[in-house]
Structures are given as structure tokens and as C-alpha cells.
C-alpha positions as CSV (number, residue, x, y, z in Angstrom):
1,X,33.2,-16.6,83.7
2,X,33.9,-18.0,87.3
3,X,37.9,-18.4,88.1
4,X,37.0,-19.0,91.5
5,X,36.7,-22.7,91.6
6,X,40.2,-23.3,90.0
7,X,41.6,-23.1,94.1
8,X,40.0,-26.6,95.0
9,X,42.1,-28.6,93.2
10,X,45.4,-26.5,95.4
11,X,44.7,-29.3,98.3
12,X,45.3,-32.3,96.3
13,X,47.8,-31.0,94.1
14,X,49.9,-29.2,97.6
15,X,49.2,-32.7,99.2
16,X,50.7,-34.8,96.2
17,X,53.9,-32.5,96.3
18,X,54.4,-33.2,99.9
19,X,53.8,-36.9,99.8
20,X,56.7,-37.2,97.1
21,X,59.0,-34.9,99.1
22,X,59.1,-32.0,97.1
23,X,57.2,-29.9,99.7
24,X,57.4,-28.8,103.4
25,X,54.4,-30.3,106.0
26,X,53.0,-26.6,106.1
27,X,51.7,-27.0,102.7
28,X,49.6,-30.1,103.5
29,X,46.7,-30.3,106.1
30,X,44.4,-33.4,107.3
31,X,41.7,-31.7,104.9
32,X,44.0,-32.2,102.2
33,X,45.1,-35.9,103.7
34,X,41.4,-36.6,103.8
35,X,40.6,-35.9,100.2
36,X,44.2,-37.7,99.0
37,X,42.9,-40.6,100.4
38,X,39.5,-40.2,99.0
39,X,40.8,-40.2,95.3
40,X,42.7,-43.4,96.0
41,X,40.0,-45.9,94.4
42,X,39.8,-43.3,91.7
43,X,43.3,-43.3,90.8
44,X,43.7,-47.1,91.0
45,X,41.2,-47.1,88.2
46,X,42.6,-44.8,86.2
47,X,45.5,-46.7,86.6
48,X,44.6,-50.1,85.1
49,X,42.6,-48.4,82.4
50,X,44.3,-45.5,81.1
51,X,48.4,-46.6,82.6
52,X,48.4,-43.0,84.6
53,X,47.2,-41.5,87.3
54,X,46.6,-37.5,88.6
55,X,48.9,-38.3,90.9
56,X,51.5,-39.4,88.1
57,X,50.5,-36.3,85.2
58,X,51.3,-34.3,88.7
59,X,54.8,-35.1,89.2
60,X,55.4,-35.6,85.3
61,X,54.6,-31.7,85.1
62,X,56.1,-30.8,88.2
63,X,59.6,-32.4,87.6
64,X,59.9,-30.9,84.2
65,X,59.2,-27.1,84.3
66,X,61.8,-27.6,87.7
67,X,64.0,-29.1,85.5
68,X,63.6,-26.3,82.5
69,X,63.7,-23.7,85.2
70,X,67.1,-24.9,86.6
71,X,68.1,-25.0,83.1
72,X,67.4,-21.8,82.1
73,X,68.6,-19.7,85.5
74,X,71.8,-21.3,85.0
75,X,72.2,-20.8,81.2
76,X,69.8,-18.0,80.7
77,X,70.9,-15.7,83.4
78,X,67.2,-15.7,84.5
79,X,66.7,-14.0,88.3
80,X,63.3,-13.5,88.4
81,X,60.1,-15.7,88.3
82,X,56.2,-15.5,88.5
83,X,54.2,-18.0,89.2
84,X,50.3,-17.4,88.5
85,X,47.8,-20.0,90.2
86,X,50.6,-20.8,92.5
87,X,48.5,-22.0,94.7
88,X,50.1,-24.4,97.6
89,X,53.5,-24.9,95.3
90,X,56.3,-25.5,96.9
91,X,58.5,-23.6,94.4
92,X,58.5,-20.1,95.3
93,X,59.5,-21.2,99.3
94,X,62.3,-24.3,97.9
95,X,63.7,-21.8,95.0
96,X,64.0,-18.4,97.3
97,X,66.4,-20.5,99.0
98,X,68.1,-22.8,96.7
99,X,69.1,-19.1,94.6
100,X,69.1,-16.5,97.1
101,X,69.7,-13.5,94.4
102,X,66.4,-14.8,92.6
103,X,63.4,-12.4,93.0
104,X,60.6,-14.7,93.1
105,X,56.8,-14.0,92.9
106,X,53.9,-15.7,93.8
107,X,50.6,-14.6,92.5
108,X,46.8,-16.0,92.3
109,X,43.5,-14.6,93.3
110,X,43.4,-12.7,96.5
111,X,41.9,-15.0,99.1
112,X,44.5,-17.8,98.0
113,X,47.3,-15.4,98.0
114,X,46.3,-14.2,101.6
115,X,46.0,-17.8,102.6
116,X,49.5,-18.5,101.0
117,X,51.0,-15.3,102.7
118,X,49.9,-16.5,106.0
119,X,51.4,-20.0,106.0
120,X,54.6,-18.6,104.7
121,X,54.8,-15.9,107.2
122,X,53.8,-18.1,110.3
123,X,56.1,-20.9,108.9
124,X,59.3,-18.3,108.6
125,X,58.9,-19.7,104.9
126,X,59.8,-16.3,102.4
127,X,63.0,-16.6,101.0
128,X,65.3,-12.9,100.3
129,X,63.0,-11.9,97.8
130,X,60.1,-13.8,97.7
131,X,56.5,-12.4,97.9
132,X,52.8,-13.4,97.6
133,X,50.3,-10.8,95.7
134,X,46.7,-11.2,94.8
135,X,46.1,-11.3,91.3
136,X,43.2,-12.3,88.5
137,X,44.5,-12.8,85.7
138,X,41.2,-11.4,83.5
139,X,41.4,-7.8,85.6
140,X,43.2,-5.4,84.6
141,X,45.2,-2.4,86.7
142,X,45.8,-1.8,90.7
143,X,46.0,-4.0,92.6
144,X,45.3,-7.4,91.1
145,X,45.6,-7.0,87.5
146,X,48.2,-8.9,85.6
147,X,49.6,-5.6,83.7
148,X,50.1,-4.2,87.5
149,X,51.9,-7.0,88.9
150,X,54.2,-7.6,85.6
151,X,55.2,-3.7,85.1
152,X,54.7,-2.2,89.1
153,X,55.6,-5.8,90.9
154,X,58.3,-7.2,88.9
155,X,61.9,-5.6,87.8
156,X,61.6,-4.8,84.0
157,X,65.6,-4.9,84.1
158,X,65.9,-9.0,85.3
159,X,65.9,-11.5,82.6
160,X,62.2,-13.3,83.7
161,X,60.3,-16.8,83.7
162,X,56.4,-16.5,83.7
163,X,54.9,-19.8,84.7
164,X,51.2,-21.2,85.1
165,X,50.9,-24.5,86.2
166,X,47.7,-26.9,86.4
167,X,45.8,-24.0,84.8
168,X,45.0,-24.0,80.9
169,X,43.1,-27.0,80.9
170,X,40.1,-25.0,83.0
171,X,39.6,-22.8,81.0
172,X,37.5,-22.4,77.3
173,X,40.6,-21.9,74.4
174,X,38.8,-18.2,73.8
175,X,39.5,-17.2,77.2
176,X,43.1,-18.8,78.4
177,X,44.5,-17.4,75.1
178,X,43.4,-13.5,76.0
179,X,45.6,-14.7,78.9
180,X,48.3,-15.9,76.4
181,X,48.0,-12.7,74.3
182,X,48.4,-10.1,77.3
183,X,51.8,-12.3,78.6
184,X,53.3,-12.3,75.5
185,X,52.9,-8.9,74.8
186,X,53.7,-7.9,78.6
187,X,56.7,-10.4,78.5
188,X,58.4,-8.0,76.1
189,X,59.2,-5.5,78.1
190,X,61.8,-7.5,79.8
191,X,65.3,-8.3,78.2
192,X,64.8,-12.0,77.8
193,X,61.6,-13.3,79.2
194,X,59.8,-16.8,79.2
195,X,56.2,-18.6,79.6
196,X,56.3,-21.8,80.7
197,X,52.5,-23.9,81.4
198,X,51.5,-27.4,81.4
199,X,48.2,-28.9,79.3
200,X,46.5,-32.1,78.3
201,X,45.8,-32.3,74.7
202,X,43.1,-34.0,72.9
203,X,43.2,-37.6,73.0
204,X,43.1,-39.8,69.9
205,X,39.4,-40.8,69.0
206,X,39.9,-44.7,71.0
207,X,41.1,-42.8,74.1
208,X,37.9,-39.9,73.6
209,X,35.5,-41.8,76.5
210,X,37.9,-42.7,78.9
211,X,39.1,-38.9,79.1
212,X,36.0,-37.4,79.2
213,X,35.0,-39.2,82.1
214,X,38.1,-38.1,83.6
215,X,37.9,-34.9,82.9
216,X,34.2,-34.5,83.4
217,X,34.7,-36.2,87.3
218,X,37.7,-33.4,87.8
219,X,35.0,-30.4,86.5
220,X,32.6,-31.9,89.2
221,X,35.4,-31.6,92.2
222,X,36.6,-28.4,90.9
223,X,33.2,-26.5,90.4
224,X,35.4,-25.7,86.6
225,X,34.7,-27.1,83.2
226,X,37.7,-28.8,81.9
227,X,39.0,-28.4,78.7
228,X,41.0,-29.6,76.1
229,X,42.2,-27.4,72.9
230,X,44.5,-29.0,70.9
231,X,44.9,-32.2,68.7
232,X,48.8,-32.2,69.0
233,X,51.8,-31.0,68.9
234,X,51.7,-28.9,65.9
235,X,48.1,-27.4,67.1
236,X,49.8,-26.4,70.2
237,X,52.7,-24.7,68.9
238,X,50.6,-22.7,66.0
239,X,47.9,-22.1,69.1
240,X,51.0,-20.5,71.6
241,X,52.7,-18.7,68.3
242,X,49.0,-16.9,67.2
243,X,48.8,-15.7,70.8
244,X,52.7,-13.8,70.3
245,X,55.1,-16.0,71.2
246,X,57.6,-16.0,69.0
247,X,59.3,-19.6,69.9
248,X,57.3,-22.5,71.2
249,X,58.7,-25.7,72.8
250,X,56.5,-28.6,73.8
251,X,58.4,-30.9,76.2
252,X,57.0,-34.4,76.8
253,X,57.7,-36.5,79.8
254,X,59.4,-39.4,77.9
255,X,62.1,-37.2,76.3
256,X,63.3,-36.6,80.3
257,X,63.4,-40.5,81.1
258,X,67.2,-40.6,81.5
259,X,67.3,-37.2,83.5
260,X,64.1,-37.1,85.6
261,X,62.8,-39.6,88.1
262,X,58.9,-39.2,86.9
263,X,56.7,-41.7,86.8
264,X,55.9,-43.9,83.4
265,X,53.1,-44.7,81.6
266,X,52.3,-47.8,81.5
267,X,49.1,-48.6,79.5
268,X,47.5,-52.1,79.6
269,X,47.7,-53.9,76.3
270,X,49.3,-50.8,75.0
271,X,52.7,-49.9,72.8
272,X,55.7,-49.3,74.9
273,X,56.5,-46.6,72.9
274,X,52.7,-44.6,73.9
275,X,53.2,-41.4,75.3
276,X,51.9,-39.2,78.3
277,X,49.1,-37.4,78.1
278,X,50.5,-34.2,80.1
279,X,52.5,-31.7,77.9
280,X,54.6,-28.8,78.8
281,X,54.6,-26.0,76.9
282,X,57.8,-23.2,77.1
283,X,57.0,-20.4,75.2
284,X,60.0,-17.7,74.1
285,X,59.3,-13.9,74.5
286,X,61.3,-11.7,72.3
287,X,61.1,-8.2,72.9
């Protein structure tokens, strides 16, 4: 399997981020301006026929795992984080500073991490404790296995969110949950520990074409088949619990209406009452 391609989509997502001023200019480039543009017609299509757009399921996920993050360092007692995939996230640079005793650390595979490194260092953008480390999550050991960065990079002692966002979804279910199985089990050798990811579940049967067009257009830009694995909400909470995790919550973006300034969805000739397609998922790790 090739995890490579999975990168490609850092552009768009670092440019979307930056557009909505949640990220700093240095995370952006014209490349990234160029293909922004270049999905425009795309997106205005998606929006009269499905009532959401990338752009939209971007900010939907983005805004809530902030908002559960926020939420759990101030009731949790959480000081450390990981972010796998990170590519060009604005988190790790706006949360270094925004909590200066947090440790937090960026991860993804090695040429992306270098690239990431470099903006950050020329940009004077690490926070106190903030790093960037290669890392693949199907390796294993020195230097870029996830078992070496979760038990030689990170403090066992610090209570600890593990998050993955714009991820799952390119991956076969077989493969992302070998993922799952190894966080949950690595997750519990810290006090209180968390996993927190984003996905797109299967769509009911009159929604099927629509998203596999979508979906199959996204595996063409991204050189990555994309995926989805469950029916539902129950399918996605048995699916996280079979990996390990012992508690499993699956946030949608309507439940955050009255706290979160996210977009809507808005489907033609639909129910008000329709839901997003984007999910996130926060997972408990009990040691």
C-alpha cells in the first residue's frame, strides 16, 4: 500500500484554513492559490446538488475537534497532543502559543515533516514545546515508527490527545484499523489519553451516486482511493470499540450550531432537519 499520495490534498486543505482565518500566510502558497481556485466550479456544483462543499466538510471538521480539544485541555488537564498527517495545519503553530505549558507534536511522513519544519523554522513559527518529526504510521521502531514517536517522542507522564485529521477516509477499513489497534493499545500507557479523527460515512442508498463521484474525483487528485466504512453511527462506534477503545463519541456538526460558527447544510429540496456528511469521531483510552 502507497501512503504517499495522502500529502496532495495538504495544499488545498492549508489553503482553505488560511482563507477562513484560522491560519498564518506561510501555510499558503500561489501553488496552493492556483489549485483553490481551480476547484471553484467543482465546489459550486457540489453545492447545488449535494448542499455542501469540501470547502464546508473542511471547516465543519476543523472547528469541532478545536472545540473538543479546548474542551478537554481545560477540563481534562490534557498538556500534550499529537497530530498525525498534520500536514499544513495551523494547530500545532496557533496552540503552542495559545497554551504555552502544552507539549505539542507534529508528525507525518518524512518529506512533509521536513517541509513543515522548514516553514516553521524560517517563519520563527514553534511554539515552547512544539516540534515536527517524520513518521509512517504502518512502520514500526526508530525513527519514524508510531510506537517510537508515542513511547521515545512523547511524555508517558502528561495526560495526551492523539489526533488524525482528513485521514481515515483514504484508507481501506483493514488497514486504517491496524492503525486504530496500535493507538489504542499505545494510548494506554499514558494516564488519560484520547483519539480524536474525522470520517465520512456511507451515504444512504439515494445519496450512493452523487458521493461516489465525489469521492472517486478526490481519489483521482489525491493519487489515493477513497473510502468509506461505515453505515452509521452505531457502525462507527462498534468499528472504533473492536479496535480497543473503550469509549467512543461521534460528534456531528449540527449538535455544535449554537456554539460554532460552521457552515450549514443546506440541501436543495431537502429536510431541514438532514445532516452533514462529515463525522467526528473522539475515542477514550483507558489504561
Amino acid at each position: 500500500m502507497d501512503s504517499t499520495g495522502i500529502s496532495f490534498t495538504a495544499l488545498f486543505t492549508g489553503h482553505v484554513w488560511y482563507e477562513n482565518g484560522m491560519s498564518a500566510h506561510f501555510f499558503t502558497s500561489p501553488k496552493a492559490r492556483l489549485l483553490y481556485s481551480a476547484a471553484q466550479p467543482a465546489e459550486k456544483l457540489s453545492q447545488s446538488l449535494l448542499g455542501l462543499t469540501v470547502h464546508d466538510m473542511l471547516l465543519q471538521r476543523h472547528h469541532i475537534i478545536d472545540h473538543r480539544i479546548d474542551w478537554l485541555i481545560k477540563h481534562e488537564g490534557v498538556t500534550q497532543i499529537l497530530e498525525i498527517a498534520c500536514g499544513y495545519s495551523p494547530r500545532g503553530y496557533k496552540l503552542s502559543r495559545k497554551y504555552p505549558n502544552l507539549k505539542y507534536v507534529e508528525a507525518d511522513l518524512p518529506h512533509m515533516a521536513e517541509r513543515k519544519k522548514a516553514l516553521l523554522q524560517q517563519h520563527q513559527g514553534f511554539g515552547p514545546d512544539h516540534h515536527v518529526v517524520g513518521c509512517d504510521v504502518f512502520e514500526s521502531g526508530a525513527p519514524h515508527g508510531l510506537d517510537y514517536i508515542m513511547s521515545e517522542v512523547l511524555d508517558p507522564t502528561r495526560p495526551t490527545i492523539i489526533i488524525t485529521e482528513g485521514l481515515v477516509n483514504y484508507f481501506r477499513l483493514s488497514d486504517i484499523s491496524q492503525v486504530w489497534r496500535k493507538l489504542a493499545q499505545l494510548g494506554k500507557s499514558f494516564p488519560k489519553a484520547w483519539y480524536i479523527t474525522d470520517l465520512v460515512p456511507k451515504p444512504k442508498q439515494n445519496w450512493l451516486p452523487l458521493i461516489e463521484v465525489g469521492a472517486g474525483m478526490l481519489s483521482l487528485a489525491t493519487r489515493a482511493h477513497v473510502n468509506l466504512h461505515f453505515k452509521g453511527k452505531a457502525q462507527i462506534e462498534q468499528g472504533f470499540k473492536d479496535c480497543g477503545f473503550s469509549q467512543v463519541t461521534v460528534h456531528h456538526p449540527e449538535q455544535f450550531r449554537e456554539q460554532l460558527a460552521i457552515p450549514r447544510f443546506s440541501p436543495v429540496g431537502r429536510k431541514p432537519s438532514a445532516k452533514s456528511m462529515v463525522r467526528v469521531v473522539e475515542c477514550q483510552i483507558h489504561p
